[in-house]
KOLFITOR-833309 format. One line per field, with one value per atom (N, C-alpha, C, O, CB): residue number from 1; residue in three letters; chain; y, z, x. Coordinates in Angstrom, 3 decimals. Glycine has a CB too. Layout:
REM KOLFITOR-833309
i: NUM/...
aa: ALA/...
ch: A/...
Y: Y/...
Z: Z/...
X: X/...
***
This chain:
REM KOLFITOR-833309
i: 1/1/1/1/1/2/2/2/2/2/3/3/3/3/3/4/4/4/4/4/5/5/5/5/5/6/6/6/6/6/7/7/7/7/7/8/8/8/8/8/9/9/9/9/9/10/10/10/10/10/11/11/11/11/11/12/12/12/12/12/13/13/13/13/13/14/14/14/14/14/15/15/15/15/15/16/16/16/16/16/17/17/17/17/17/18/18/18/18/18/19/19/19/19/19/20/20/20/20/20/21/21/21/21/21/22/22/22/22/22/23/23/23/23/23/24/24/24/24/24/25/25/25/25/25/26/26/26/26/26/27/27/27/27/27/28/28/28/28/28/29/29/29/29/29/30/30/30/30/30/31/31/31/31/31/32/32/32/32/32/33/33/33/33/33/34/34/34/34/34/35/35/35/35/35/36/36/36/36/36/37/37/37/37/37/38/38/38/38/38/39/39/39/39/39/40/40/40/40/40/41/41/41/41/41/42/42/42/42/42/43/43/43/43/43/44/44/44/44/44/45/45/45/45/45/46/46/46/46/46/47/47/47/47/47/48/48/48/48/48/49/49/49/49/49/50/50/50/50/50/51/51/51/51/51/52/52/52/52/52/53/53/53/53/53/54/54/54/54/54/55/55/55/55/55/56/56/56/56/56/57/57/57/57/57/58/58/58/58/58/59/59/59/59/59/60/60/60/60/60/61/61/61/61/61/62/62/62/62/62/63/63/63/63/63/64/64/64/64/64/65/65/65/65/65/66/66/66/66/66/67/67/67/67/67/68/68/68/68/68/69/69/69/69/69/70/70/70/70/70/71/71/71/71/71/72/72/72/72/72/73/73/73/73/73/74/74/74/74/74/75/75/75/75/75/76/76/76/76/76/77/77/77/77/77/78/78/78/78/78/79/79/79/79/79/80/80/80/80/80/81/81/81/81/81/82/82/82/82/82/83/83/83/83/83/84/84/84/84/84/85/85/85/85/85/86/86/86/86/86/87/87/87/87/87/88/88/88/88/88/89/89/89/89/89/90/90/90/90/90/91/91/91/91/91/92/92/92/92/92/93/93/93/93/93/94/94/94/94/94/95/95/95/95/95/96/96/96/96/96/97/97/97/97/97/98/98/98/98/98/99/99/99/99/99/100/100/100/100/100/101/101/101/101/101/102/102/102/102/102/103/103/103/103/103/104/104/104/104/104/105/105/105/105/105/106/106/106/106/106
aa: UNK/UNK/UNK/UNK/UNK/UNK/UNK/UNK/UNK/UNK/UNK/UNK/UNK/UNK/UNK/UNK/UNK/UNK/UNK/UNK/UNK/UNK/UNK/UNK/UNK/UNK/UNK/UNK/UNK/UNK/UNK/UNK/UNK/UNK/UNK/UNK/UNK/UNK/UNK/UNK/UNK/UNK/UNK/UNK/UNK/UNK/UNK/UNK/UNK/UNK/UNK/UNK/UNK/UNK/UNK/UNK/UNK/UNK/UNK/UNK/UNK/UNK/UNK/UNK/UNK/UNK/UNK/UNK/UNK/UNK/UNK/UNK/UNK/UNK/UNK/UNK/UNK/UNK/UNK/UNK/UNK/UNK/UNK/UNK/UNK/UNK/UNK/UNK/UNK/UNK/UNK/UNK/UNK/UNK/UNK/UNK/UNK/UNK/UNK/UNK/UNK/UNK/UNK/UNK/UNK/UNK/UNK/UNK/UNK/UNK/UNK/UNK/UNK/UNK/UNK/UNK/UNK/UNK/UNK/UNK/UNK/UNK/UNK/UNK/UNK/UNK/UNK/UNK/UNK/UNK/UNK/UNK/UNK/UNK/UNK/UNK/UNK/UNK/UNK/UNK/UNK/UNK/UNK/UNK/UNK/UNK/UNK/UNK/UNK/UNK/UNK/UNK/UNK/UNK/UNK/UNK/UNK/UNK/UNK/UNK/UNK/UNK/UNK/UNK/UNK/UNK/UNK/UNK/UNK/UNK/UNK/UNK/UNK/UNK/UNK/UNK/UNK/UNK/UNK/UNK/UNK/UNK/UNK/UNK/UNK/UNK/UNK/UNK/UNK/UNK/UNK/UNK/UNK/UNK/UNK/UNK/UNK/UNK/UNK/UNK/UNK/UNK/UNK/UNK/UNK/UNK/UNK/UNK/UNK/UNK/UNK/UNK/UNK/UNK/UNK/UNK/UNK/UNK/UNK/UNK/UNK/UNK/UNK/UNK/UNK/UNK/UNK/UNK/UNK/UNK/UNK/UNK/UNK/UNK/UNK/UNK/UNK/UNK/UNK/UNK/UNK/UNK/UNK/UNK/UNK/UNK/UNK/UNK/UNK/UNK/UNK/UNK/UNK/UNK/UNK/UNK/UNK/UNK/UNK/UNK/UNK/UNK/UNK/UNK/UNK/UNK/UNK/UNK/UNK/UNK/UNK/UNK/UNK/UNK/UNK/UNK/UNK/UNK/UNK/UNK/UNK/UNK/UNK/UNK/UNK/UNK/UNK/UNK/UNK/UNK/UNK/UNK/UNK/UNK/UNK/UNK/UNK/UNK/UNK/UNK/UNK/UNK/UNK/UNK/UNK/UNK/UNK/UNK/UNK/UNK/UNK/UNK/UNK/UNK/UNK/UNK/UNK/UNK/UNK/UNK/UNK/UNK/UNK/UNK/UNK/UNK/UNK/UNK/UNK/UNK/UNK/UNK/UNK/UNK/UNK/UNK/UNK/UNK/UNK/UNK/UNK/UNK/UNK/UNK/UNK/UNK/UNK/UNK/UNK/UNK/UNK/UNK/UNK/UNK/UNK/UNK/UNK/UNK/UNK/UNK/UNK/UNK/UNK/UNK/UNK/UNK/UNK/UNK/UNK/UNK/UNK/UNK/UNK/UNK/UNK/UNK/UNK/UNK/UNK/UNK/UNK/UNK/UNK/UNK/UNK/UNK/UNK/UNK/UNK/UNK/UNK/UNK/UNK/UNK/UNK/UNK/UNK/UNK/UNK/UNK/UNK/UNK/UNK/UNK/UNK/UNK/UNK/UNK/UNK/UNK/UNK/UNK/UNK/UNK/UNK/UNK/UNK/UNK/UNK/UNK/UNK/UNK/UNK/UNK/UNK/UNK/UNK/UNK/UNK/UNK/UNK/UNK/UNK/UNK/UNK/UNK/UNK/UNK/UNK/UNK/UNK/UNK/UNK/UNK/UNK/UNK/UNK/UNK/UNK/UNK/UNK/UNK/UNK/UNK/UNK/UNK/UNK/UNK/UNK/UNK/UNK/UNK/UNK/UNK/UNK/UNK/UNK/UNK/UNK/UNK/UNK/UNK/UNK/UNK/UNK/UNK/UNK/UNK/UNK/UNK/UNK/UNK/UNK/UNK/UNK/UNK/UNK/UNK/UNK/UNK/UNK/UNK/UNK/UNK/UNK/UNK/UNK/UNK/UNK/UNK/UNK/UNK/UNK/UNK/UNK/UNK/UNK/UNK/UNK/UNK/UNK/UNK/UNK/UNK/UNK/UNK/UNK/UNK/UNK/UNK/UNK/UNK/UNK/UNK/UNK/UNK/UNK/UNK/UNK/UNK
ch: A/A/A/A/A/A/A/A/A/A/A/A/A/A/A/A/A/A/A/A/A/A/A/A/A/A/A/A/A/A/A/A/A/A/A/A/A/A/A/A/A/A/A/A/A/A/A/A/A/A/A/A/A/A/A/A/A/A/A/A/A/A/A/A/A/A/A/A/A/A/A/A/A/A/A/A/A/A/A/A/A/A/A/A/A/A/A/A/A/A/A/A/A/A/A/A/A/A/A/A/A/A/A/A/A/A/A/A/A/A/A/A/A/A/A/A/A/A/A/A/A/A/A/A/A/A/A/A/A/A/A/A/A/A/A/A/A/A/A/A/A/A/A/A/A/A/A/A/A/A/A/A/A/A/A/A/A/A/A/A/A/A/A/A/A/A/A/A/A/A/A/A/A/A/A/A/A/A/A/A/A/A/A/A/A/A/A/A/A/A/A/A/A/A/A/A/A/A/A/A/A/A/A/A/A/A/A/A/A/A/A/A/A/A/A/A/A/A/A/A/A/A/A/A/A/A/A/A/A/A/A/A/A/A/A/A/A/A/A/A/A/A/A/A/A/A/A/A/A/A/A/A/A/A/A/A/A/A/A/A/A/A/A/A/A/A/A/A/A/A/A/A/A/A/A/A/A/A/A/A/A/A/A/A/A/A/A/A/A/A/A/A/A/A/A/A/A/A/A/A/A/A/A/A/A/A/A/A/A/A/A/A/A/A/A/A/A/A/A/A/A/A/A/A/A/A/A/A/A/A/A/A/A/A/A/A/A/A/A/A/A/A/A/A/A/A/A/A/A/A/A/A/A/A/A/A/A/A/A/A/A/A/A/A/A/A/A/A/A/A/A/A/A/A/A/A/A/A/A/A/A/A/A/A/A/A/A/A/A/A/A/A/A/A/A/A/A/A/A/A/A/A/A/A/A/A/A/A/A/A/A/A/A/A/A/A/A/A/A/A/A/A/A/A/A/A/A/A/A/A/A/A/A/A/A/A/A/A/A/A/A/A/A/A/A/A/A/A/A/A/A/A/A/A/A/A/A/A/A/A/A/A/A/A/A/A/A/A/A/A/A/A/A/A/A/A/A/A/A/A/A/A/A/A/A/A/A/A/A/A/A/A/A/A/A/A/A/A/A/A/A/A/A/A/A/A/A/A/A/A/A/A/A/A/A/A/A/A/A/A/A/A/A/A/A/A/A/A/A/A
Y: -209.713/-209.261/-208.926/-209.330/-208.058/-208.168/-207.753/-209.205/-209.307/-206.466/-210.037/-211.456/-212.028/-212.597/-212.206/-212.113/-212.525/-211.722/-212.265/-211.672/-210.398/-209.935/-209.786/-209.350/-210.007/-210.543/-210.917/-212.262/-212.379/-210.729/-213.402/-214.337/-214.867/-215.725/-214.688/-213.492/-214.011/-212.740/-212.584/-214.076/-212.051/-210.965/-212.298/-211.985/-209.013/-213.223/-213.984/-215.081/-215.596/-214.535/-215.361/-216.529/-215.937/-216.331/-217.316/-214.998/-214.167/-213.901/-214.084/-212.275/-213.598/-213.348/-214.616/-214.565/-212.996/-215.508/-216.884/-217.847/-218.755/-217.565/-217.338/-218.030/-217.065/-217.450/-218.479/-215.679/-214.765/-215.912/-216.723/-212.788/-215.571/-216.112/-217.390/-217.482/-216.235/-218.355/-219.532/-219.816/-220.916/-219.885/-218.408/-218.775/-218.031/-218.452/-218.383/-217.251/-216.563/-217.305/-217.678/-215.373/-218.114/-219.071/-220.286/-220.607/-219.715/-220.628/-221.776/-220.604/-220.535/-222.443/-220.043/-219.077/-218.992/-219.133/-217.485/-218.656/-218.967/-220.096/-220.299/-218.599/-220.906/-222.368/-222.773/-223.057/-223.621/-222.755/-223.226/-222.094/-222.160/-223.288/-221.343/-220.299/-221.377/-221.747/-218.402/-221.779/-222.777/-224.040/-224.597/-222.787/-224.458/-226.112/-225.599/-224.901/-227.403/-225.741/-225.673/-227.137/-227.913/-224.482/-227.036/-228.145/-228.120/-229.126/-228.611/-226.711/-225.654/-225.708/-225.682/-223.805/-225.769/-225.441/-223.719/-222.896/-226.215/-223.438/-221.764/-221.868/-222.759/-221.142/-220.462/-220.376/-219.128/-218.071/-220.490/-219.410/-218.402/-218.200/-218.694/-219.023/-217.425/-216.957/-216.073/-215.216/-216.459/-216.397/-215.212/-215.833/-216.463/-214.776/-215.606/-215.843/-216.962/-217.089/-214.191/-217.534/-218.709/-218.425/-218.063/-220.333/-218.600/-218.504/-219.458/-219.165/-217.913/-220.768/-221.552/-223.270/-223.583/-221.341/-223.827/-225.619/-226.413/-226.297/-226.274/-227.747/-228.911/-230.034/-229.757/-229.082/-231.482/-232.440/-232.424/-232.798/-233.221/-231.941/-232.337/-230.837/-230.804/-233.445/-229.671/-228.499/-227.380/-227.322/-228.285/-226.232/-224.853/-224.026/-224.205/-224.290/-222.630/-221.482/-220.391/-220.086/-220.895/-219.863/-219.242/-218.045/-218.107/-220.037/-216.709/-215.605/-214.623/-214.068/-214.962/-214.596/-213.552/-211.941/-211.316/-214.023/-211.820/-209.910/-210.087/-209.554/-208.213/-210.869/-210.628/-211.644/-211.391/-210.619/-212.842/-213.797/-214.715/-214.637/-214.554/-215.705/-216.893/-217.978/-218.389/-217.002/-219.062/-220.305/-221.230/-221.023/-220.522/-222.618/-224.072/-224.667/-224.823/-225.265/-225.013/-225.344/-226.895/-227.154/-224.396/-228.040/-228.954/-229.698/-229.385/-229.789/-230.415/-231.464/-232.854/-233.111/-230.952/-233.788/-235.269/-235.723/-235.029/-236.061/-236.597/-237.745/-237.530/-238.102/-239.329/-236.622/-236.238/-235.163/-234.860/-236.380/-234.284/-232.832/-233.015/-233.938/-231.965/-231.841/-232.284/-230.802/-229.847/-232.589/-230.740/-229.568/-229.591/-230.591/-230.188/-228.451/-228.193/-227.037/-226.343/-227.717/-226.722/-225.187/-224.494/-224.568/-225.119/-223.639/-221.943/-222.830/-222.427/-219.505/-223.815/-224.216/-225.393/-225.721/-224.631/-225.903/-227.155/-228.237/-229.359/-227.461/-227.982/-229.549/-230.019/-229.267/-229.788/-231.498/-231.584/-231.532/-231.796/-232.660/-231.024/-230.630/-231.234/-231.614/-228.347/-231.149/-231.889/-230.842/-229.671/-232.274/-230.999/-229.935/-229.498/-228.282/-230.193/-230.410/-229.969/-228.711/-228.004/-231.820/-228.829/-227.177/-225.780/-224.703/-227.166/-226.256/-224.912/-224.032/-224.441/-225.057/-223.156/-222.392/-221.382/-220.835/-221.994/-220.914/-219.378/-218.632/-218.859/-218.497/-217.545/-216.101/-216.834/-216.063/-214.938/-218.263/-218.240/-217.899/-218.176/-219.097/-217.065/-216.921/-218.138/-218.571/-215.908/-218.581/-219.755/-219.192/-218.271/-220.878/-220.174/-220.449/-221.839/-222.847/-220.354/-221.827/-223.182/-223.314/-222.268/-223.216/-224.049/-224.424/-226.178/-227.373/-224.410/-225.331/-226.519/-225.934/-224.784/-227.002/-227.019/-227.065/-226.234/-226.895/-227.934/-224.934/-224.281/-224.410/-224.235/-223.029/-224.828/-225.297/-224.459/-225.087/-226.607/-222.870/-222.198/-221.778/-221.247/-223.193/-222.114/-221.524/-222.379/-222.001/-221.281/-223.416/-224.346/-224.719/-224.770/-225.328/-225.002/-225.714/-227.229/-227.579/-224.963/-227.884/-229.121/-228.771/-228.404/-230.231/-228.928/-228.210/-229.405/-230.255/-228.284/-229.357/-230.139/-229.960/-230.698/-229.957/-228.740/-228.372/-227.015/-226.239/-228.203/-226.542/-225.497/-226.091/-227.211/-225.170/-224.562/-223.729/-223.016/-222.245/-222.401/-223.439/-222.807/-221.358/-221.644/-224.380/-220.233/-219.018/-218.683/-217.609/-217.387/-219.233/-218.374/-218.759/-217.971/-218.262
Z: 42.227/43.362/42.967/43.631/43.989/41.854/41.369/40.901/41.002/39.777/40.526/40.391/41.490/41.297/39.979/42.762/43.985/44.405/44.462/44.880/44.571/44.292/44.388/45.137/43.911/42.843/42.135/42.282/42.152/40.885/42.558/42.727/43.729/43.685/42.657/45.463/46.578/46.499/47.530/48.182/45.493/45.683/44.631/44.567/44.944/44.159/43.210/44.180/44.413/41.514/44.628/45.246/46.853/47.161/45.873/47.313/48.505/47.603/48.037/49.284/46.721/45.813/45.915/46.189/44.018/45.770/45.081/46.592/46.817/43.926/47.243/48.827/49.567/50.536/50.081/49.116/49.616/48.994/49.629/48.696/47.743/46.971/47.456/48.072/45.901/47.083/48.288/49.255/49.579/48.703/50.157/51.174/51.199/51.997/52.265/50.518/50.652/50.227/51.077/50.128/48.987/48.386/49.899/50.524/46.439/50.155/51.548/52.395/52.211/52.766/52.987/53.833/53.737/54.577/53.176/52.054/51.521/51.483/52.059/50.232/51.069/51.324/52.947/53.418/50.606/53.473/54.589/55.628/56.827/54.965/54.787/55.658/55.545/56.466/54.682/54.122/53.978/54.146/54.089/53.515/54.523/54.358/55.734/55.324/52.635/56.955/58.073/59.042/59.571/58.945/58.943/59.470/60.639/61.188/58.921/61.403/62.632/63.532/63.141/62.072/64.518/65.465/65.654/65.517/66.759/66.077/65.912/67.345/67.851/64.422/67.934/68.599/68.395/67.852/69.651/68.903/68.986/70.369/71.337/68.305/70.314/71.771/71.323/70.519/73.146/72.318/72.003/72.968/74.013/70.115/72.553/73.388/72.427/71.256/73.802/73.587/72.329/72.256/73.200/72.646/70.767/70.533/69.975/69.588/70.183/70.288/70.523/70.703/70.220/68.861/71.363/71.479/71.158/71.289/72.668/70.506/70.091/70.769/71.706/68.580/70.367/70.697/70.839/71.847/70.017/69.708/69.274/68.871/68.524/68.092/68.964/68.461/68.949/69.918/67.358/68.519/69.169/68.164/67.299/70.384/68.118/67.649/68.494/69.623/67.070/67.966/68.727/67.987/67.060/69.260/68.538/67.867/68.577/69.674/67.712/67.659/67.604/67.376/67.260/66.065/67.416/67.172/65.604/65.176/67.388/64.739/63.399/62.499/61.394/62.856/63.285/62.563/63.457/64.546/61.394/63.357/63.540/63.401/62.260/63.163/64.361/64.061/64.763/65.835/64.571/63.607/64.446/64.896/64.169/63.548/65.981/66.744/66.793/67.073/68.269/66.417/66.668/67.780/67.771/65.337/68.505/69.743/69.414/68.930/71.446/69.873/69.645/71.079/72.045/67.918/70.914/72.098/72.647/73.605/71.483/71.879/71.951/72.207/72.428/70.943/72.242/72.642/74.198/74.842/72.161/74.778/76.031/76.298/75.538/76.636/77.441/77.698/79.176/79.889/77.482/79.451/80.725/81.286/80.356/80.459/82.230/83.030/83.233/82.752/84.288/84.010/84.246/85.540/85.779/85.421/86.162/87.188/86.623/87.367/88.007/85.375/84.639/84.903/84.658/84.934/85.460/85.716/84.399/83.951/87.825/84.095/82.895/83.156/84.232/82.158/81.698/81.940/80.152/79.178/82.323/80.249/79.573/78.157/78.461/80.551/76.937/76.150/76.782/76.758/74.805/77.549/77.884/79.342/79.800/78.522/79.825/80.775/80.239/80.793/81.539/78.570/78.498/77.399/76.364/77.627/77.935/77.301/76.798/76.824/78.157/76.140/75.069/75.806/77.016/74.736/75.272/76.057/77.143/78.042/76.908/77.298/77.681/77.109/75.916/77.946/77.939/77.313/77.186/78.124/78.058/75.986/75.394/74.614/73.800/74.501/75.188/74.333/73.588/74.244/75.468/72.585/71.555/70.868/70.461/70.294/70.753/70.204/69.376/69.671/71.805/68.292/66.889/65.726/65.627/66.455/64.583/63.374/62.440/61.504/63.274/62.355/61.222/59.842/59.134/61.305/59.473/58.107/57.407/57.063/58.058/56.927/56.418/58.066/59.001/55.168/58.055/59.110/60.347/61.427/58.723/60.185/61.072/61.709/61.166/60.556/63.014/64.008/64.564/65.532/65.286/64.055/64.845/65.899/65.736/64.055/67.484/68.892/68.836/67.946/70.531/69.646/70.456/71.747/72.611/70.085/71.845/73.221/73.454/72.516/73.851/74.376/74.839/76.042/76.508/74.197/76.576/77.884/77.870/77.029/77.894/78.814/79.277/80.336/81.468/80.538/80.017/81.127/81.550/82.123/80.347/81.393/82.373/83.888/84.388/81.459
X: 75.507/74.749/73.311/72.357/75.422/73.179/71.515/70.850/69.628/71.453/71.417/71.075/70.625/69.550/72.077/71.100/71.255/69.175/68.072/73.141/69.622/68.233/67.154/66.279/67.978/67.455/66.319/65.762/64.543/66.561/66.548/66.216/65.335/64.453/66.997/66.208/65.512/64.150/63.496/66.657/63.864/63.096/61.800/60.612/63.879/62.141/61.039/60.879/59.785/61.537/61.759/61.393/59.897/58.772/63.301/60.743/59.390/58.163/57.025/59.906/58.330/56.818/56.090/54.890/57.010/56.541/56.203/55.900/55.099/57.774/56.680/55.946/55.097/54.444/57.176/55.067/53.922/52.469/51.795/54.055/52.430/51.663/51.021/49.959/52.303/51.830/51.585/51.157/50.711/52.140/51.260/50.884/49.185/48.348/52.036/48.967/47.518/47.007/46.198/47.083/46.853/45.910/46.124/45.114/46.529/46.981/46.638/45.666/44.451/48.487/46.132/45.649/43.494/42.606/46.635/43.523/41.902/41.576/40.507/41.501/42.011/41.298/41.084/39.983/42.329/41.947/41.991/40.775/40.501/43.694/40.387/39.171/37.909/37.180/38.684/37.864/37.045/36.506/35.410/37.075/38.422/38.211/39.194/40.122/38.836/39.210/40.092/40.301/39.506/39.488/42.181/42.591/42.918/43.368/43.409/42.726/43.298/42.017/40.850/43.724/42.368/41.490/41.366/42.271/41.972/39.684/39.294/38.682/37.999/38.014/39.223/38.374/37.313/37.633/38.958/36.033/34.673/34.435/35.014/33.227/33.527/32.636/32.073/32.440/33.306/30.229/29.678/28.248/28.416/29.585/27.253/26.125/24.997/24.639/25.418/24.775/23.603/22.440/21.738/23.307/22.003/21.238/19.558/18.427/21.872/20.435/19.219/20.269/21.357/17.808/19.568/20.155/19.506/18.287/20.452/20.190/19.490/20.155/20.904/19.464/19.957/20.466/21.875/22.475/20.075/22.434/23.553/24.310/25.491/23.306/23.499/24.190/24.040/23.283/24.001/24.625/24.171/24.276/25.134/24.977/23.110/23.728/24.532/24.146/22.780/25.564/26.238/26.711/27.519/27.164/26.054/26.286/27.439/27.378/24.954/28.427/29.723/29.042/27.988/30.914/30.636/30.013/29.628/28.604/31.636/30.496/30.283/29.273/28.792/31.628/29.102/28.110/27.650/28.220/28.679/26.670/26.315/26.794/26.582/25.641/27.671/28.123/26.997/26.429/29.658/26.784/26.209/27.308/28.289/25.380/27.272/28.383/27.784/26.613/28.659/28.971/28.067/28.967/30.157/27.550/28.649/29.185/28.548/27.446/28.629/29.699/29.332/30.171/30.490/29.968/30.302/30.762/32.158/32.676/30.783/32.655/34.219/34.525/35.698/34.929/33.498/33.477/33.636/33.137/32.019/34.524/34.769/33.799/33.957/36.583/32.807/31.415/32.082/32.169/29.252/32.478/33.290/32.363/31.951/35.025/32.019/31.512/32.305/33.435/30.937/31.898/33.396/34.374/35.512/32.318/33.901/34.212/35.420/36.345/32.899/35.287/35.904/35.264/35.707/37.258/34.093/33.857/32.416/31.550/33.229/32.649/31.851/30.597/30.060/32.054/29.865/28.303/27.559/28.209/28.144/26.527/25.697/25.488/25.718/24.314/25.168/24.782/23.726/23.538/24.542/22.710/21.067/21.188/20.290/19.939/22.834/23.103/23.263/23.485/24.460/23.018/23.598/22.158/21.632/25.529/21.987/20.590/20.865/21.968/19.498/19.639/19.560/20.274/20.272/18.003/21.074/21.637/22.532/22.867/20.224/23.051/24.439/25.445/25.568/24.767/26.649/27.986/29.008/29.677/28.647/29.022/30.065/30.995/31.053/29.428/31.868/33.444/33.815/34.079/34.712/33.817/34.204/35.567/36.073/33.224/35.987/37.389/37.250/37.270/38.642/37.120/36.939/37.412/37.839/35.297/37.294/37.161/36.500/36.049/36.831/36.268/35.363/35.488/36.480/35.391/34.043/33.813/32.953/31.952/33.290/32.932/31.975/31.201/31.801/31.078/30.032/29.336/29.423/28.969/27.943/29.953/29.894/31.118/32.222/29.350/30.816/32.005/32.090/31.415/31.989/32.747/33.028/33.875/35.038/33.651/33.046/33.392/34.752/34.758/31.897/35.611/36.612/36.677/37.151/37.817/36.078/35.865/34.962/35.141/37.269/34.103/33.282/33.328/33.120/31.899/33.806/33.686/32.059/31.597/35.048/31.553/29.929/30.467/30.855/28.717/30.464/31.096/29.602/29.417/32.180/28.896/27.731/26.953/26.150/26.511
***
């Protein structure tokens, strides 16, 4: 029985373990979709800044990004301006977001 244990008391260590080192990489290198929101802080062609309570993401959009309004209906990156409230749902890579989708709430 103390065998028994020990075995399943090493084996939980060993998939705790496992799982925090995935857990850190994947902060870095993410295969998950994230979501953000917060207010923008400036637009380009192809991107946005978008400031959270805790940092700054470039949010970027391409051809596949679906740009919906509060209403759902689609809108242009060039609708959405400084000090709008946005919602994004992408890929975070370090500071950056590959969008899959943003909601414009303002």
């Amino acid at each position: 029985m103390q065998n028994s244990k020990k075995i399943i008391f090493s084996t939980l260590a060993v998939a705790m373990l496992i799982s925090g080192v995935a857990s850190e990489a994947n902060a870095k290198t993410s295969k998950y979709l994230s979501n953000i929101s917060g207010i923008v802080v400036s637009v380009s062609n192809d991107s946005f800044s978008l400031k959270t309570k805790k940092t700054t993401y470039t949010v970027k959009v391409d051809s596949n990004t679906n740009l919906l309004s509060k209403t759902g209906k689609t809108i242009k990156i060039t609708d959405i301006r400084s000090n709008d409230t946005v919602k994004a749902i992408g890929e975070i890579f370090g500071k950056t977001m590959s969008a899959a989708k943003v909601r414009y709430n303002s």
